[in-house]
Backbone as CSV, one residue per row, in Angstrom:
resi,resn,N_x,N_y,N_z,CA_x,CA_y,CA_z,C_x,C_y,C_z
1,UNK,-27.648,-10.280,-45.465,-26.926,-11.367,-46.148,-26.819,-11.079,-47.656
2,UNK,-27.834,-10.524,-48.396,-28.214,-10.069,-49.452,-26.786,-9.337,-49.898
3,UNK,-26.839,-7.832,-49.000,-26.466,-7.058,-49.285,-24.534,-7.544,-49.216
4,UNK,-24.133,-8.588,-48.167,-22.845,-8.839,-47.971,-22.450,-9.487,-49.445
5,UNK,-23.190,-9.953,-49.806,-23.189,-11.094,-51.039,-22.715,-10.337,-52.361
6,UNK,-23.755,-9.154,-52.477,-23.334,-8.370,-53.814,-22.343,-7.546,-53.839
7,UNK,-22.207,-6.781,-52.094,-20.598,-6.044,-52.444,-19.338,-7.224,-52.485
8,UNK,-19.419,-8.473,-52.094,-18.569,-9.643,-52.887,-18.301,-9.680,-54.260
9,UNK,-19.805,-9.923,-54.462,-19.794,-9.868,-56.131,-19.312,-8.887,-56.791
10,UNK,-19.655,-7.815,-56.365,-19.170,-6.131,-57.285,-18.001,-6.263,-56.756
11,UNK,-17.039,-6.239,-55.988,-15.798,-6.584,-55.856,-14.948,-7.011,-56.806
12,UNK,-15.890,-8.486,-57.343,-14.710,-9.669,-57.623,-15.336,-9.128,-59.491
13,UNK,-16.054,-8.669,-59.631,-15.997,-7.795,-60.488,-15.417,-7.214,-61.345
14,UNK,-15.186,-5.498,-60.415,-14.076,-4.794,-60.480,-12.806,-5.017,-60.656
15,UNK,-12.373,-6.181,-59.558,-11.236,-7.195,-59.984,-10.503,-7.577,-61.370
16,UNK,-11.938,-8.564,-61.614,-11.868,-9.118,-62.896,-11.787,-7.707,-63.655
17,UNK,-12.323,-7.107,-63.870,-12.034,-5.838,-64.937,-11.058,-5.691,-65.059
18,UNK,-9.979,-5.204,-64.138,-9.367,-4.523,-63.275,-7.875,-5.224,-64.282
19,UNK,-8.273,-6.308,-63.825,-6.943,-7.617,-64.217,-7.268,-7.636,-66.070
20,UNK,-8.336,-7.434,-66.444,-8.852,-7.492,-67.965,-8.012,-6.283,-68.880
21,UNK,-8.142,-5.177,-67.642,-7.578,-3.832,-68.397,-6.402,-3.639,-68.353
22,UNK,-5.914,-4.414,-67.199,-4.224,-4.415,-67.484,-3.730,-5.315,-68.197
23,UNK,-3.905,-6.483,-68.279,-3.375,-7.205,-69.877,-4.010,-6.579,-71.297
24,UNK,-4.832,-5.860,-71.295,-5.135,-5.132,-72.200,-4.163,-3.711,-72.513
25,UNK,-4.008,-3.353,-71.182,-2.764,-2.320,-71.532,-0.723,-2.933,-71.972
26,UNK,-0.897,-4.112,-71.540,-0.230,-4.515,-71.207,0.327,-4.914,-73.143
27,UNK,-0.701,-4.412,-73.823,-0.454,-5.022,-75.192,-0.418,-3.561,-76.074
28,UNK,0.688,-2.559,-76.463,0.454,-1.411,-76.527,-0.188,-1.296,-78.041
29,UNK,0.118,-2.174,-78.286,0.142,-1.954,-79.973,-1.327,-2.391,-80.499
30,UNK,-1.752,-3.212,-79.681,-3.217,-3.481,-79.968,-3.926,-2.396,-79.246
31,UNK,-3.661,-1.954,-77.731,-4.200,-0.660,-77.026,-4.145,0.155,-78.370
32,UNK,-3.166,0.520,-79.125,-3.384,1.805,-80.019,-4.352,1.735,-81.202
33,UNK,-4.200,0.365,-81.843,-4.934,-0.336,-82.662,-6.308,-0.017,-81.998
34,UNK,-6.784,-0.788,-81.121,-8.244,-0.451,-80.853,-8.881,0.688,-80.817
35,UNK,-7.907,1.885,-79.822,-8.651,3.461,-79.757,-8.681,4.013,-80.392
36,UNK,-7.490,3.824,-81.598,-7.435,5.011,-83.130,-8.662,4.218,-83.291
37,UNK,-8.992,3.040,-84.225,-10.552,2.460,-84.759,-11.778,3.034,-83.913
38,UNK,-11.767,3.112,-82.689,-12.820,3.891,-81.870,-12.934,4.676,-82.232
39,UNK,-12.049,5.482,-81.894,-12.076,7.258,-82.292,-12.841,7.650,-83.892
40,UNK,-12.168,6.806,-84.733,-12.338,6.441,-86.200,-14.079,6.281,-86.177
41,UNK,-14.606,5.374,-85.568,-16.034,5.114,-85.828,-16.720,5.945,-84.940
42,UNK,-16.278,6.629,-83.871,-17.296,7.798,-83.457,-16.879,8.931,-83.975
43,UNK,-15.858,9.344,-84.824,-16.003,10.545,-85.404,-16.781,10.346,-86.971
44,UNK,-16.754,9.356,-87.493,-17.558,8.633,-88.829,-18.996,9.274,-88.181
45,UNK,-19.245,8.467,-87.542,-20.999,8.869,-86.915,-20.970,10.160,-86.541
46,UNK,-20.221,10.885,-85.716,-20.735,12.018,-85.642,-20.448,13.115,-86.520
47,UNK,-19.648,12.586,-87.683,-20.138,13.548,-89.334,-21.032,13.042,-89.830
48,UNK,-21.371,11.787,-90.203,-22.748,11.856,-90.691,-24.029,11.947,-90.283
49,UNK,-23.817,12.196,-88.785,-25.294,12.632,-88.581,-24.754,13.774,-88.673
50,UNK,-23.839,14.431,-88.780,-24.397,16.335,-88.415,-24.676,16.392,-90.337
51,UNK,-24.176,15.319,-91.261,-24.249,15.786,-92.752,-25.722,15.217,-92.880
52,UNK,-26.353,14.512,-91.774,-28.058,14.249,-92.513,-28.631,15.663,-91.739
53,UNK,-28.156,16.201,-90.954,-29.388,16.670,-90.342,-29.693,18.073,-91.292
């Protein structure tokens, strides 16, 4: 019963993600907006740690 319960749950989940990431794609200009700034703050961090070490 346990086990029927959580592949429900992980389902409705995935779903929800699922439906999250396509109105998220669904917005291109903020999609680009967000990943350039990503990209932006993990390449920030990974020059300054290689400039402390």
């Amino acid at each position: 019963m346990t086990k029927v319960y959580f592949t429900r749950h992980k389902t409705t989940i995935i779903q929800h993600f699922l439906h999250n990431y396509n109105s998220f794609l669904s917005k291109p200009s903020v999609n680009i907006q967000f990943i350039a700034s990503l990209f932006a703050h993990i390449i920030k961090k990974s020059y300054f740690c290689e400039q402390n070490q």
